[in-house]
N, C-alpha and C positions, 0 to 999 in steps of 0.2 A: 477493805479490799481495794485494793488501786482499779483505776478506770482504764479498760482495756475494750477491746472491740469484742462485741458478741460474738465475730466469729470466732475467733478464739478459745474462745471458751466452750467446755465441755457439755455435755445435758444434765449431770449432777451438778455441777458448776452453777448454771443459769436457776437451774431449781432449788439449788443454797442463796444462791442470789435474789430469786424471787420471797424467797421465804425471809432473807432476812428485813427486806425493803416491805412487806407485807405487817412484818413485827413492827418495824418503825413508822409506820402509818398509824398502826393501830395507839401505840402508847402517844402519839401526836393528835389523835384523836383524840383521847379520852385527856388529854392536857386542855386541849382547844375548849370541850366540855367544862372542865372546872374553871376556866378563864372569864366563859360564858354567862356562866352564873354567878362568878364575881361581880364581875359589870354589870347583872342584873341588880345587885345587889346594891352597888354604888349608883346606878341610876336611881334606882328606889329613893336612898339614902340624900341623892341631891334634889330630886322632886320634893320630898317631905321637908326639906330645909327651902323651898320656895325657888330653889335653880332650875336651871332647864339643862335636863340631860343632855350628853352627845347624841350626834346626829346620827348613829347607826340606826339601822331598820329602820329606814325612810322620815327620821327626825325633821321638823319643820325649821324652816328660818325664821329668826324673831321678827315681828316686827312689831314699829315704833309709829305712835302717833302721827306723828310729822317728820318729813325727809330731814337728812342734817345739814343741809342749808340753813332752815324752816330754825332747826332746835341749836345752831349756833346764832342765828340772828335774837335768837330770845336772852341767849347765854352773853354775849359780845355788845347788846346794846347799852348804850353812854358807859361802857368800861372799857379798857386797852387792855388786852392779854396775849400771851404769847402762843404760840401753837401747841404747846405741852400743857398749857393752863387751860385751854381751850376745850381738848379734848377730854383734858379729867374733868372740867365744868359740865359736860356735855354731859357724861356718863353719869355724876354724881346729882343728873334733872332727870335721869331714868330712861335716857337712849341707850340700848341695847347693841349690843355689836358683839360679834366673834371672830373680828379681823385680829388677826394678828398684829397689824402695820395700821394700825384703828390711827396714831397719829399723822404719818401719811397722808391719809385718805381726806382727814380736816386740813390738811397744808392743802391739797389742791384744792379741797371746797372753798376754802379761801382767797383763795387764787381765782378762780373762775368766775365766783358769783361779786357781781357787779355792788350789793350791798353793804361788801366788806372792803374796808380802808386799810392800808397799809402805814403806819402810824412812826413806825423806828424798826431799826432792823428788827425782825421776829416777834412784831409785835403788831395786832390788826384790831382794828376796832366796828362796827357794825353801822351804818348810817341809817339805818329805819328797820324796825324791828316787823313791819307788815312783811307778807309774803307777796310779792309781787311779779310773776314772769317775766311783765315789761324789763324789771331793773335785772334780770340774768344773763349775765353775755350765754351767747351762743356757743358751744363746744364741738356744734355740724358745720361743717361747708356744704357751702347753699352748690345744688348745683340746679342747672339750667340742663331743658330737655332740648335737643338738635329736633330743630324739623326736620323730614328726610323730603327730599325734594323729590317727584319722579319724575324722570327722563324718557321722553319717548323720540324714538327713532324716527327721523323723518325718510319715507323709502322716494 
């Protein structure tokens, strides 16, 4: 039925209309139900194989030992790798991730923390394998609080 203004349209009209959008709720329902239990199905199926489900119904986020500064400094130390090596190295010591742009995210780690060398183009190597805050550059601007001065009036 093409989309026209309610007023328009008739009271048998609107009550063909309500009934046919009622039929289509319902057979959307009972699809949504068998979808449901699908995916219960495949969650089961990836937990029993030692995966971690998706995240529907308030699914947790992995986490990992040590941040991946911490788990490329272990992976990057006395070797030179590339950003793509880096990341699969990371993954295949058991850090965990469900980024999508999981390589990315080791380019800036790289980039930021003060531990990692830049050796040839796309290629970084790790100067100390400890974890240390000192050696992290800072990614905040410092700022500074204004004293506020008060002024009083002299009468």
């Amino acid at each position: 039925m093409a989309k026209s203004s309610l007023n328009d349209m008739s009271i048998a009209a609107l009550q063909s209309e309500i009934k046919r959008r009622e039929k289509h709720a319902n057979s959307l329902q009972k699809r949504r139900e068998k979808l449901v239990k699908q995916l219960a199905e495949i969650d089961a199926e990836i937990a029993e194989l030692g995966g971690v489900p998706g995240r529907g119904k308030g699914g947790r986020r992995p986490r990992n030992e040590s941040n991946l500064p911490d788990a490329l400094a272990d992976v990057l130390y006395q070797k030179e790798m590339s950003v793509t090596e880096a990341a699969d190295a990371v993954r295949a010591n058991g850090y965990i991730t469900t980024s999508p742009n999981f390589r990315t995210i080791v380019n800036q780690a790289l980039i930021r923390d003060a531990r990692f060398k830049r050796v040839g183009r796309g290629l970084y190597t790790a100067t100390s394998k400890n974890a240390s805050k000192s050696s992290a550059k800072s990614t905040r601007k410092k700022t500074t609080k204004k004293k506020s001065r008060k002024t009083t009036k002299k009468s």
